[in-house]
N, C-alpha and C positions, 0 to 999 in steps of 0.2 A: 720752451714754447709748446712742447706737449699737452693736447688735450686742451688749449685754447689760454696757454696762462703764461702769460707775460707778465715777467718780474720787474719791476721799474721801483724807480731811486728817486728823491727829492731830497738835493743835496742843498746845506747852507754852510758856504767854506768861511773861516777870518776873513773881512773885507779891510786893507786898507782905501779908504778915500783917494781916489784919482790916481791910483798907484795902480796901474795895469799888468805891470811885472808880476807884484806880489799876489794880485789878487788872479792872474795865471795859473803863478806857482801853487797857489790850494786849490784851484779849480782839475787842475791835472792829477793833483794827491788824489781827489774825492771821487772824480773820474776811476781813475785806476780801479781804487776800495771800490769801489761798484760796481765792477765789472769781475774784481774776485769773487766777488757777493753772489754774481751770477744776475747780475741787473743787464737787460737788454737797452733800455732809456734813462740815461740820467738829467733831471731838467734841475738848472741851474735858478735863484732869483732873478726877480727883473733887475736889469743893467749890471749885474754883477761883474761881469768886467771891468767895471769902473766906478762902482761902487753909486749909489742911488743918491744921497745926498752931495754932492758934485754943486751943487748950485748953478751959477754963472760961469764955473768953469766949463760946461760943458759946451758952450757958446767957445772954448779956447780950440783954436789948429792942434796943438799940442796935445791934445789929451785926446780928441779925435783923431789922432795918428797913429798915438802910441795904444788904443781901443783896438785898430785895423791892426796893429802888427800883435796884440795880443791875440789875438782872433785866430790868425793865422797861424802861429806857435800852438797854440791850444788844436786847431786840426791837426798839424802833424805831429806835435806829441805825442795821439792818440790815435793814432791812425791804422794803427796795426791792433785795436783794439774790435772785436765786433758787436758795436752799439752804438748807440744812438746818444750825440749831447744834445741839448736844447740849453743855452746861454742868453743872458740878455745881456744887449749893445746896444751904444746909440750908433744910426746908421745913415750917412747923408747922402738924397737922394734929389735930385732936377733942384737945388738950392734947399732945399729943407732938410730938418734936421727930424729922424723918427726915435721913437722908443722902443724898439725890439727883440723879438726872441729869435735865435737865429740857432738853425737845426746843419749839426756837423756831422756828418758819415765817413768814418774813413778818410781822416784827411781834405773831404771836400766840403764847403759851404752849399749844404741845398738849397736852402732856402729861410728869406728873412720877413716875418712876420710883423708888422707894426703896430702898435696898442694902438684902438680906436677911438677908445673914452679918452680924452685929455682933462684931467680935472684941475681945475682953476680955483678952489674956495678953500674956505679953512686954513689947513696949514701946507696945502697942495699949490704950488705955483708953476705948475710943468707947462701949462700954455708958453708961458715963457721962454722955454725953448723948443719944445716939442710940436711937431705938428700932427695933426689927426691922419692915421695912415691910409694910404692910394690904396684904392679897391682892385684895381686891375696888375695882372700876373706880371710884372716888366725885369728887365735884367738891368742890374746894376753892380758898376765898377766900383768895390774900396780902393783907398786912395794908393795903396799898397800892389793895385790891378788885381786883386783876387776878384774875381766876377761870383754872382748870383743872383738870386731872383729876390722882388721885394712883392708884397704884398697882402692883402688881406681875404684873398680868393683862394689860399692855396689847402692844399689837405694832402698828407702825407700817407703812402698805402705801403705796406708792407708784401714786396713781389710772391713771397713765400706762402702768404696768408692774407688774403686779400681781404675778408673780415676785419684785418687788424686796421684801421684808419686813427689815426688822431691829428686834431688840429691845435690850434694855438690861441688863448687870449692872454690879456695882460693886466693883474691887478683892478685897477675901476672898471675893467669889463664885466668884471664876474657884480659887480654891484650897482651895476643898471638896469634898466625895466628889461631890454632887446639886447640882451644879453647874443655877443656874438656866436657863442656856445650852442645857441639856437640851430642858427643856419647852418653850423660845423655837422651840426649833431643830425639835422635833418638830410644831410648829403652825404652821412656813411658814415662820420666819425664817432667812432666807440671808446675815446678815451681824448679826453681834452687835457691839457697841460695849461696853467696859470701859473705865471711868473710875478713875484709879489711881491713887493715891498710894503709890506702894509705895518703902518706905526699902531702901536696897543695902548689901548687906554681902556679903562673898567668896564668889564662888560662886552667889549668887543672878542675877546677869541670866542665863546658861545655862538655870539652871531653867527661869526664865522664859522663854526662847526654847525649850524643850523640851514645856511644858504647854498653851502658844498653837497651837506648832504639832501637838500634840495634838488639841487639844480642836476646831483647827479641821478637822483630818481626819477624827475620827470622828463628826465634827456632817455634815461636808463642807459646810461656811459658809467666810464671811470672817467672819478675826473682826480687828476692829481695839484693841489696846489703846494709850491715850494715859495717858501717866503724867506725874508734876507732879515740878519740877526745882528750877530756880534759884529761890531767895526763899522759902522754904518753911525754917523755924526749925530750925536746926540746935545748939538746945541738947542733943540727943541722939541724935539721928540726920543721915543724909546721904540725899538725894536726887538722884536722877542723871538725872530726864525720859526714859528708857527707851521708848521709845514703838515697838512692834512692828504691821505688819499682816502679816496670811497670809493659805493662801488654801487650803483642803481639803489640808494638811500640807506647803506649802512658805510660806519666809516671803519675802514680795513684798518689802518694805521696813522697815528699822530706823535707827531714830536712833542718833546716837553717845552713848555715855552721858556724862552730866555738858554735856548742850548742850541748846540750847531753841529753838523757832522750828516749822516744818511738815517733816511725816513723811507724802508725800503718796505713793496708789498708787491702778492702776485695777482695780476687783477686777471679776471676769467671774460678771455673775448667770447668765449662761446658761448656761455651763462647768457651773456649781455644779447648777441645776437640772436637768441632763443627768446626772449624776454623782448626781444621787438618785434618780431613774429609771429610771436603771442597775440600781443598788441595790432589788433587791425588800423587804430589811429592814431599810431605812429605812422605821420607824413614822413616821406621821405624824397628827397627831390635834389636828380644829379647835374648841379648846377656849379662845382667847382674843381678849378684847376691841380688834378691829381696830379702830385710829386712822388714817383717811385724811390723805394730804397730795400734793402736788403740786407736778411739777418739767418745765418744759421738755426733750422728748427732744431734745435736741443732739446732734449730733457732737463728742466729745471731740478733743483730740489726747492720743495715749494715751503716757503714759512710760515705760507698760511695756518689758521685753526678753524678744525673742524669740526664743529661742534657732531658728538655721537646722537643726540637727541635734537634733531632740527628741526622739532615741534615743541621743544618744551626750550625756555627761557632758563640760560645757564644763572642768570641774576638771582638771587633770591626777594629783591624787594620785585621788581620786573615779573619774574614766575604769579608771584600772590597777587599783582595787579594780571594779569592774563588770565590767571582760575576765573577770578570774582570777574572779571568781562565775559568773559566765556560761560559761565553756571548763569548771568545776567541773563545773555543773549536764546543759549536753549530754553530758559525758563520763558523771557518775551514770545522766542517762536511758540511755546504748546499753547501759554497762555491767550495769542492772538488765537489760535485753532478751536480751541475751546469758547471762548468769547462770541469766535462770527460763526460756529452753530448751537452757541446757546445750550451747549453740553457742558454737565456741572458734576461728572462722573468720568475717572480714568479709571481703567481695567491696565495693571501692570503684573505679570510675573515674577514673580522675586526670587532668583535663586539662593541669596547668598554670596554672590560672585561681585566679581568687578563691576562689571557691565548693568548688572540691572540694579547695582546700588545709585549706582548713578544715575540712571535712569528715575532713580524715587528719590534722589535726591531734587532734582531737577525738576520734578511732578508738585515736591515739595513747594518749593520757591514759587513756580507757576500758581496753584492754587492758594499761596497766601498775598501774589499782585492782586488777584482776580476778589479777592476776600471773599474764598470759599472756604470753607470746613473741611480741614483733614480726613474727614471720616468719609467724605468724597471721593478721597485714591481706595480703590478696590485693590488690594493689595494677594494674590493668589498665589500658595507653593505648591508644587506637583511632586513629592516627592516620589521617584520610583527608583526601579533597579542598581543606579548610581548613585543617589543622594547620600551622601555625608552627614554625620549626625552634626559635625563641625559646620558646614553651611547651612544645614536644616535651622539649627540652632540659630546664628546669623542672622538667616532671613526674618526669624519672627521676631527677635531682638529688635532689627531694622525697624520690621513693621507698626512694631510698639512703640520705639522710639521717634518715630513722626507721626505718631497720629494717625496712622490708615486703617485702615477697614480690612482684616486679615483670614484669607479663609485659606484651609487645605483640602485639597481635594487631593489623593492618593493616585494618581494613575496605574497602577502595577494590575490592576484586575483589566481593567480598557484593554491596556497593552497588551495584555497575555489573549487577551479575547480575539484582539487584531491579528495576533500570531495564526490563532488557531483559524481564525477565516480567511486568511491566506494562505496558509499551511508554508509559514515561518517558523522554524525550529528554534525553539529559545535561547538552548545550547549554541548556537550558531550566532557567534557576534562578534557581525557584518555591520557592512550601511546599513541592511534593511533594520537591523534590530537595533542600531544606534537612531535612526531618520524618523523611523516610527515614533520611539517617546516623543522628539520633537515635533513630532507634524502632529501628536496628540494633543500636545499643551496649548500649541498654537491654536490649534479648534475648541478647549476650551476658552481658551482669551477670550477668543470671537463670540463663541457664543454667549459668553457671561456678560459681553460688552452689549450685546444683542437684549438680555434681558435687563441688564441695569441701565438702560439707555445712553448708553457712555461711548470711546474710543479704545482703544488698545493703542497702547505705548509701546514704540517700539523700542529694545534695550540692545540692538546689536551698533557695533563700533565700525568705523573706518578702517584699521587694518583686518577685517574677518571679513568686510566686504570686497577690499583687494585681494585680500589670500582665496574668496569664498569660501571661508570657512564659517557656512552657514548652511541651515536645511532648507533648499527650496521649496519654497512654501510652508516653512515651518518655520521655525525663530528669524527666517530670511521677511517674513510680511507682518505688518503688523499695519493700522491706523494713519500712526506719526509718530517719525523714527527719529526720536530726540539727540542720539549720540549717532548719527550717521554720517558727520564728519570729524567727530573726533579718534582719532588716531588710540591706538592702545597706549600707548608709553604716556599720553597726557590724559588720559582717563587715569592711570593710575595717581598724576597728580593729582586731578582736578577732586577724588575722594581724598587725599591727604588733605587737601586743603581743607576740605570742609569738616575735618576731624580736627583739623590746628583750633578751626576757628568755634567749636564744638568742645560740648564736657557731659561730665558724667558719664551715665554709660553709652550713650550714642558716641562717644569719645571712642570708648573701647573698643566697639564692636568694629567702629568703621577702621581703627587700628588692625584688629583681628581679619577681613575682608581683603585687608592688602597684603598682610601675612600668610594670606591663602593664596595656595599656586594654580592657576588659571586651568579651569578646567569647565568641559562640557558637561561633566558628569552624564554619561550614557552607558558606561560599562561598570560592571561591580566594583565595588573598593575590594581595596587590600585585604590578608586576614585579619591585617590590625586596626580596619575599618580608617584606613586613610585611602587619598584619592590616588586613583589607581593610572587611570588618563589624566595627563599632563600636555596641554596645549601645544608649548612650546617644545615637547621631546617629537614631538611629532610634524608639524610645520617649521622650527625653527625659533629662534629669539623673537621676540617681538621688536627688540629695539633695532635688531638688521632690518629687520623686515620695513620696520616703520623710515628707516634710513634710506631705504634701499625705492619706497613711495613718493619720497620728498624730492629725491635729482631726478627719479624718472620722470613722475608726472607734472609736478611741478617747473620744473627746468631742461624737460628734456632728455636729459644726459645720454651718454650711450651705456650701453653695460659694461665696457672696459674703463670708463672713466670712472664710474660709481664704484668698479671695484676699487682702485686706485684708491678716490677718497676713502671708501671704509674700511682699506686693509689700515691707513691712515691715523681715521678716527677710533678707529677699536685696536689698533695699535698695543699689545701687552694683553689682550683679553681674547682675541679670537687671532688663529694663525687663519693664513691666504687660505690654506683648502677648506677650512672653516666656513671663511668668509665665500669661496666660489661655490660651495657645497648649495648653501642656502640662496646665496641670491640666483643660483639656475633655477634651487626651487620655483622664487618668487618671479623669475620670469614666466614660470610654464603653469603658474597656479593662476596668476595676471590675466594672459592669455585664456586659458582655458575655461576659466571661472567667466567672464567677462556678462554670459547670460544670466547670471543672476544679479548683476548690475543695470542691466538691461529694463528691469520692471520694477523697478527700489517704489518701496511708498516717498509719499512728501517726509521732507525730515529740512530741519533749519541752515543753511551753509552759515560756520564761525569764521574759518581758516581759506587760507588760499589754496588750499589742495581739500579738492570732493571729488567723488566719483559718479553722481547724481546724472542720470541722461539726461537730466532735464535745464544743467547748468554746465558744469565745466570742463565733463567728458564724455565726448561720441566715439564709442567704439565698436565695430561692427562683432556679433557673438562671434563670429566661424577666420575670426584673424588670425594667420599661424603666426608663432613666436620664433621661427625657423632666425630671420638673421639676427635675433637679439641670443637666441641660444647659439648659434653657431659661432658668434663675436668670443663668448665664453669659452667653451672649446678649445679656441685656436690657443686664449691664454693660456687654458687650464697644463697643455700640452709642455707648456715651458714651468709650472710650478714642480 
C-alpha cells in the first residue's frame, strides 16, 4: 500500500450450484492465493456462495441456512488473514429476500450491500425472488445470529489511509443510466467493486470492456468487476468469468474469458485522488454511512507495467494512429494562425536537428490544408561556429525535399562582430559565446519575417522547455511555437513516422536526422568534424527526463514515488543513482528555469501535459524546489 497502490484480486472459484460447502471450500483456496499474491481485497462474483443460477431454490429455508453458515466459515477461515473479502449472498432482511455483496474483515461481517437494479426481462427473472435493496444503514441478524449491517448507504474507508474508500454495486448496476457508482463515487469512493454474473453472448465482453472503462473514467475511480464462470448452470445460458479491472479509463488487467482462478492488479489511490483535484467539477458530496476497517500499510511488490515512454504509444498500429493525430492537429493549429492574419509566408530555421525538422514538417502539411505554395515556407540555415557538415547537409536536403524557399545566411562574421562590441573573447566558451549565436538566429528569423511579411515558427519542444534548455529570447521566442507541447521522445517519433510513410530521398534524410545525436550545435565540432555538444551528456536522457514530466505534472507524483516507478521502468538500462543523479537534475532545472515558461509565444496544446501559462500550468518564477529536492536526499542517503 506504499505510495498509494493497493493491490486487489477478482477472483472466479468452481461453482457448484446450491452447494454452499463446496463453493466455501474454493472461495477459502482463492482467498488464501491472494493474499500470497499480496492482494489486500479480494472480491468474489455475485451470489457466489451459492451459486447464481439457484432458480426457485433460493426461495428454499435450506439453502438460505446453509448460505448463513457458509458465510460464517468463510470469516473465520480467513481471519487471520489481513484483507479484505467482498462475497456475494443472498441476505434475508424485515421478510425479504436481497442479492448481496457482503464485505468480511478478519473474521467479522461488516457489512452487506444489496443490488439495487432487480432485472426482470430477457433471460433475468430475479424479481422473483429478489428485492430491490433498503437505502438506509440498519443492522441485521443471519439466521445463524452473526449480526451486520444491510444497506445501500454504506462506503467503506480504509483507517490507515483515508483516501482509500470503495463501495459496492451489483451486476445490472453498472448497466443502468443512475448507475449507483455515481453517488459512491461522488461521496469518496475511489475504487468501486461489481459483483457479476453476467451471461456472454456475441458481442457482449467489448461492451463490457467499453462501459468499465467508461464508467471508470468519468468516476475517475478503479473500478474492479469480477464475474462468475465455470459451474454456474448452463441450462440456458453460458458464463465466461469475465473479470475486468481499470483505472480512470484504461484497463489495468482482464481475465481470458471462459477461465477462472485470480484477475489481480495494483490500482494507484493517489494517481486517482490527484486526478480529482485536478478536476474542479468533480462534485463531491459527504452524504454516506462510513464503514471503518483496517489493513497493514505494506510495501507491495507491484505487478503493474510501466510504460518507459508515457508519451509515446507502446502499440504500434496505436503509435501510427497518434503521429498522424498529432502532425493533423499542429498542422490545424499554424494553419488556423496563418488563415485569421491572412499570412501566406512562414519564416522557419532549419537546423538539421530533430526539432526544427519537425517543425517544417508540420509547416509542411499546414500550407498544403491552406492550398498554399511550398515555396511560401522561408526556409533559413545559420551555419556558424558549430554547424556540422552532416546537419548543414540535412537541412538543405529537407529544404529541397518539401518545396521551401531555402536561403543561408552564415552568421560567424555577426557573431564575431558581437564578440568584439562587447569585448567577448572568442576563445572563452561560455553561455555568453553559446546564447549569442542563438539570440543571433533568432533576430534574424524576425527580421526576415518582418520583410517577407510572414511569422516565425517556433521549432523548440516540451522537454527543453521543462529542462529550459532554451536561449532566452533566442530559440526560446518565436511567432507560433508548433511543437511546444510535444515532448522529445515523441518528436522523435512523430519524424519516424513521417519517413515510414515518405520515400525517395526525403526517406533518407529524415532517416539520417534521427541518427543524428541531439545537439545545439554552439561549440566547435570534433577534429573529426562530428558533434562535439551532445544534449543529452549534458542535461541527461531525454526519455528520464520526459518520464520524470509525465507523473510530475501530469499526476502530481512526489519525487520518491517517480523515482520508484522509473528505477522500475528503466529497470536493466539505468541503475538507482543513475536514475537519482538526473531526476535531482530535473527537479532543480524545473524549478529554476520556470521564467522562461513564464512568457512562451502561442503554440497549439495536443497532449495532456503542457506547460503554456496560459493553459495548464501556473507557476510562480522564484519557487524553491527545497522539499521536492530534499524528499531525494533523504533517499539518496540509503542508495
Amino acid at each position: 500500500m506504499k505510495d498509494g497502490f493497493i493491490k486487489i484480486a477478482c477472483a472466479t472459484p468452481d461453482v457448484k450450484v446450491a452447494d454452499c460447502e463446496f463453493n466455501a471450500d474454493r472461495m477459502i483456496e482463492l482467498a488464501k492465493e491472494a493474499h500470497s499474491r499480496g492482494a489486500k481485497i479480494v472480491c468474489f462474483p455475485e451470489l457466489s456462495v451459492t451459486g447464481y443460477t439457484c432458480g426457485d431454490l433460493f426461495l428454499q429455508t435450506a439453502l438460505l441456512r446453509a448460505s448463513n453458515k457458509a458465510l460464517t466459515r468463510i470469516a473465520e477461515e480467513t481471519k487471520e488473514l489481513d484483507m479484505l473479502l467482498i462475497v456475494g449472498a443472498p441476505v434475508t432482511y424485515c421478510g425479504k429476500l436481497y442479492n448481496c455483496g457482503v464485505v468480511i474483515e478478519k473474521g467479522a461481517l461488516l457489512g452487506a450491500v444489496p443490488k439495487e437494479n432487480i432485472p426482470n426481462y430477457s433471460e433475468f427473472y430475479e424479481a422473483r425472488y429478489f428485492a430491490a435493496g433498503p437505502v438506509e444503514h440498519c443492522p441485521v441478524c443471519l439466521e445463524d445470529e452473526t449480526s451486520t449491517f444491510i444497506g445501500n448507504d454504506m462506503l467503506f474507508v480504509c483507517a490507515e489511509m483515508p483516501e482509500f474508500r470503495f463501495g459496492i454495486e451489483i451486476c445490472e448496476d453498472l448497466w443502468v443510466g443512475d448507475t449507483p457508482s455515481v453517488k459512491l463515487a461522488q461521496s469518496g469512493a475511489s475504487l468501486i467493486f461489481n459483483l457479476s454474473c453476467s451471461d456472454e453472448v456475441i458481442g457482449k465482453a467489448d461492451y463490457r470492456r467499453t462501459i468499465i472503462k467508461a464508467k471508470s473514467g468519468s468516476l475517475a475511480c478503479g473500478y474492479a468487476y469480477c464475474d462468475a464462470g465455470i459451474g454456474e448452470s448452463t441450462q440456458d445460458m453460458v458464463f465466461s468469468g469475465h473479470n475486468i479491472i481499470a483505472e480512470n479509463g484504461s484497463i489495468l488487467a482482464q481475465s481470458e474469458k471462459f477461465s477462472k482462478g485470480l484477475t489481480i492488479a495494483d490500482v494507484d489511490i493517489q494517481r486517482l485522488a490527484h486526478e480529482r483535484r485536478r478536476m474542479n467539477t468533480f462534485r463531491c458530496e459527504d452524504r454516506l454511512q462510513e464503514c471503518y476497517f483496517s489493513l497493514k500499510l505494506t510495501e507491495n511488490e507491484l505487478d503493474r507495467h510501466f510504460s518507459p515512454t508515457p508519451f509515446v504509444p507502446e502499440d504500434k498500429q496505436a503509435l501510427d494512429s497518434r503521429c498522424e493525430e498529432i502532425l493533423t492537429m499542429q498542422a490545424v493549429g499554424l494553419a488556423s494562425r496563418l488563415k485569421h492574419i491572412g499570412c501566406k509566408t512562414a519564416v522557419l530555421g532549419l537546423s538539421g536537428g530533430l526539432d526544427s525538422t519537425l517543425a517544417l514538417i508540420v509547416t509542411a502539411h499546414a500550407f498544403d490544408m491552406l492550398g498554399l505554395d511550398r515555396n511560401g515556407i522561408q526556409t533559413i540555415t545559420m551555419p556558424c561556429f558549430g554547424t556540422t557538415d552532416r546537419t548543414y547537409t540535412n537541412a538543405c536536403k529537407l529544404a529541397k525535399a518539401y518545396g521551401s524557399t531555402l536561403t543561408e545566411i552564415n552568421i560567424r562574421k555577426s557573431v564575431t562582430q558581437h564578440f568584439e562590441d562587447i569585448g567577448q573573447d572568442p576563445e572563452l566558451h561560455d553561455v555568453t559565446y553559446e546564447n549569442s549565436q542563438a539570440r543571433e538566429r533568432t533576430q534574424i528569423l524576425m527580421d526576415k519575417a518582418n520583410q517577407l511579411n510572414g511569422i516565425v515558427v517556433g521549432t523548440g519542444d516540451l522537454s527543453e522547455l521543462a529542462l529550459g534548455w532554451a536561449t532566452y529570447n533566442g530559440d526560446h521566442m518565436s511567432m507560433y511555437a508548433v511543437n511546444a507541447s510535444i515532448p522529445k521522445t515523441l518528436v522523435r517519433w512523430l519524424v519516424s513516422y513521417e519517413a515510414q510513410v515518405s520515400q525517395g530521398e526525403l526517406r533518407g534524410v529524415l532517416l539520417d536526422v534521427l541518427d543524428t545525436p541531439v545537439s545545439p550545435e554552439l561549440l566547435p565540432p570534433e577534429k573529426d568534424g562530428t558533434i562535439a555538444q551532445k544534449t543529452e551528456d549534458l542535461v541527461g536522457p531525454y526519455e528520464l527526463h520526459d518520464f520524470f514530466l509525465y507523473y510530475m505534472v501530469r499526476l502530481g507524483f512526489s519525487p520518491a514515488k517517480i523515482f520508484r516507478l522509473a528505477c522500475r521502468a528503466f529497470e536493466g538500462k539505468y541503475d538507482k543513482l543513475t536514475v537519482m543523479k538526473w531526476l535531482k537534475k530535473f527537479c532543480w532545472r524545473f524549478f529554476s528555469q520556470q521564467f522562461k515558461r513564464s512568457c512562451l509565444p502561442d503554440g497549439p496544446k495536443v497532449g495532456t501535459v503542457t506547460l503554456s501559462p496560459r493553459g495548464d500550468w501556473r507557476m510562480p518564477s522564484d519557487a524553491s524546489s527545497r522539499v521536492w529536492i530534499s524528499q531525494l536526499e533523504e533517499i539518496e542517503k540509503s542508495l
